[in-house]
Every structure is written in structure tokens, then in C-alpha cells.
C-alpha positions as CSV (number, residue, x, y, z in Angstrom):
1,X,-32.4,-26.5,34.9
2,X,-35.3,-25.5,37.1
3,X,-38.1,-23.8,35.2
4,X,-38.0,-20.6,36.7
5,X,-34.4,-20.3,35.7
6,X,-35.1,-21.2,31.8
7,X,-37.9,-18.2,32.1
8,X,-35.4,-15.9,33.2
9,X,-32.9,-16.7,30.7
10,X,-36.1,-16.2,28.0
11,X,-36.9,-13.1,29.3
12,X,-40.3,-13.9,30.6
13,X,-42.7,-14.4,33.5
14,X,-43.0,-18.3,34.4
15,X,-46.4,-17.9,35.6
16,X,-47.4,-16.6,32.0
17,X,-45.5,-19.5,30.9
18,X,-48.0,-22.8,29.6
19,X,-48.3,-25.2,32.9
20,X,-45.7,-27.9,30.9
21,X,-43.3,-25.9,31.0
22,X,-43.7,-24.3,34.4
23,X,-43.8,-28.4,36.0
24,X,-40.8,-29.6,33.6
25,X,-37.2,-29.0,33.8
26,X,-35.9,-27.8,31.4
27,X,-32.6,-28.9,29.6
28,X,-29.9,-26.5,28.0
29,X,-30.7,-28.2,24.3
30,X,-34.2,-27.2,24.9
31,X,-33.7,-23.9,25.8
32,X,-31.4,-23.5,23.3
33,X,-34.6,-24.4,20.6
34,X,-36.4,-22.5,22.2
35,X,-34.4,-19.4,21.8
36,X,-33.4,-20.5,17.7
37,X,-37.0,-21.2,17.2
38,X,-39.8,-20.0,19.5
39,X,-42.6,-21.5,19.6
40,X,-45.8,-19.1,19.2
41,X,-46.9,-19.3,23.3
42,X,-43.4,-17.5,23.6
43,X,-43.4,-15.0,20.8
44,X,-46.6,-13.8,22.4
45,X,-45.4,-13.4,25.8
46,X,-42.1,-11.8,24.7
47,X,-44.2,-9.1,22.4
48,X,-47.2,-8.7,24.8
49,X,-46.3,-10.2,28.4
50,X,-46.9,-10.1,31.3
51,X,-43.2,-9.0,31.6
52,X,-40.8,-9.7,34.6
53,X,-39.3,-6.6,36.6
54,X,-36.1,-6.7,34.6
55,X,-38.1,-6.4,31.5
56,X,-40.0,-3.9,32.2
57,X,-37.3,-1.8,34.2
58,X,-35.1,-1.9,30.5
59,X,-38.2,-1.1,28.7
60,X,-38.9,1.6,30.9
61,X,-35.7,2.8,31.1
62,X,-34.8,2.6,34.7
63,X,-33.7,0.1,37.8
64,X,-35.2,-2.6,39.3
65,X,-34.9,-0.4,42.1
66,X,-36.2,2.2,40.4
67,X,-39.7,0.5,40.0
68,X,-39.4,-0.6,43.9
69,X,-39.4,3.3,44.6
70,X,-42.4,4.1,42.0
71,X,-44.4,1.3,43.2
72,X,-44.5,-0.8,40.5
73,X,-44.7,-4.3,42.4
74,X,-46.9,-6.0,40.1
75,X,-45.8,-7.5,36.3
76,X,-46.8,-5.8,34.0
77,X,-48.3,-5.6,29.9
78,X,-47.5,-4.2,26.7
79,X,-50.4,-1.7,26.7
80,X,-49.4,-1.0,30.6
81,X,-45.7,-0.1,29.8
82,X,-46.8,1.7,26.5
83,X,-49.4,4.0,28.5
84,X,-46.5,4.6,31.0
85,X,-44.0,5.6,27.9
86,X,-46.6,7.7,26.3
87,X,-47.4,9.6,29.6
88,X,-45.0,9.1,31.9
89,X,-45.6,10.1,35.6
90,X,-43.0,12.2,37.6
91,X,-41.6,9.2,39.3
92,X,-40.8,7.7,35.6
93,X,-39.0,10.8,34.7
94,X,-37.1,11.3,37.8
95,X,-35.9,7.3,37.8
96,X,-34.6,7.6,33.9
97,X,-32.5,10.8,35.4
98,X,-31.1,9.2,37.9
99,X,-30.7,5.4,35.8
100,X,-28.9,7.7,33.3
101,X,-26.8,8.9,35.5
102,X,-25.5,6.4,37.2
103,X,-24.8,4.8,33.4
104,X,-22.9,7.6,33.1
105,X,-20.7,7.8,36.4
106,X,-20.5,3.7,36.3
107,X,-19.2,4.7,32.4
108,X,-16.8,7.3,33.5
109,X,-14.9,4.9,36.8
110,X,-14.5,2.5,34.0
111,X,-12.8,4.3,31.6
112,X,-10.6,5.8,34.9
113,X,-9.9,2.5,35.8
114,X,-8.3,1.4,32.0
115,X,-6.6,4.8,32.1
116,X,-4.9,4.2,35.7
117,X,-3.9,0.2,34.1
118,X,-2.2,1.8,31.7
């Protein structure tokens, strides 16, 4: 698989990745030792980053979207996110309320949509 595709499935940002791995494909028994057993270039940019927008959006708690609307086009680090979590600005808080609830209402047509198959 292409390398861009491997980072994604690892949850990381391929230009963070080492350059080997960003010119190689990658195959899925390699990926999958990566995943069992990470090496420590990995580890670090799974614990610190930079992170990808889908990371960040879950660790912040909202969409992809979400980040479009508070600006957030850039990846982003550990001590970045963590500064945003420990203060977060308006948009932050008004994203998670609207993330949340459309959880809720996606929740909710679900649940009407086993009860009407019934």
C-alpha cells in the first residue's frame, strides 16, 4: 500500500514519518508489525506528534469540520492540543456542543431505525 495510506491506518502524519518509510510501500505484514510492535520513531509520534486532523479532531473532541470552522489548518502537537484542552477557546467549546450533539441525534435515528425493523 501507498505510504500515505499505512500512516493513516497508524494514526500519524506521513511527513513526521522517517523518509524510508514515507519513499517505500508498505506491505500489509509490515503494517501489521508495525502495529504488534512499534518501533520507537512511532511510539513517539503517536504520544507527541505532529498529529493528523482526525487525531486531533478525537482528541479534541470535535469534527474534522469542526477544526475547518475554528481555523485549525495546520497539524498539530501534544503540548498544542494540551494548551487547547487546558484553556479551551469559545470556538472549542461551541464545536464539542454541537459534535455532541449530533452523536446524540446520529444515536437516537439509529436506535429508531432498529425499533421501526422490528
Amino acid at each position: 500500500m501507498k505510504p500515505s495510506t499505512a500512516a493513516q491506518k497508524l494514526g500519524i502524519l506521513l511527513s513526521a514519518a522517517p523518509q524510508d518509510f514515507q519513499d517505500n510501500p508498505i506491505t500489509r505484514d509490515e503494517l501489521d508489525a508495525l502495529r504488534e510492535e512499534p518501533p520507537a520513531w512511532l511510539v513517539e509520534l503517536r504520544k507527541n506528534g505532529p498529529f493528523p486532523r482526525d487525531v486531533i479532531a478525537a482528541k479534541l473532541g470535535v469534527s474534522n469540520s469542526g477544526l475547518a470552522r475554528g481555523g485549525l489548518t495546520e497539524p498539530l502537537d501534544a503540548d498544542q492540543v494540551g494548551e487547547l484542552l487546558a484553556d479551551p477557546p469559545a470556538w472549542l467549546e461551541h464545536e464539542r456542543s454541537v459534535h455532541r450533539k449530533v452523536i446524540a441525534d446520529n444515536e437516537r435515528l439509529k436506535a429508531q431505525q432498529e425499533r421501526e425493523r422490528r
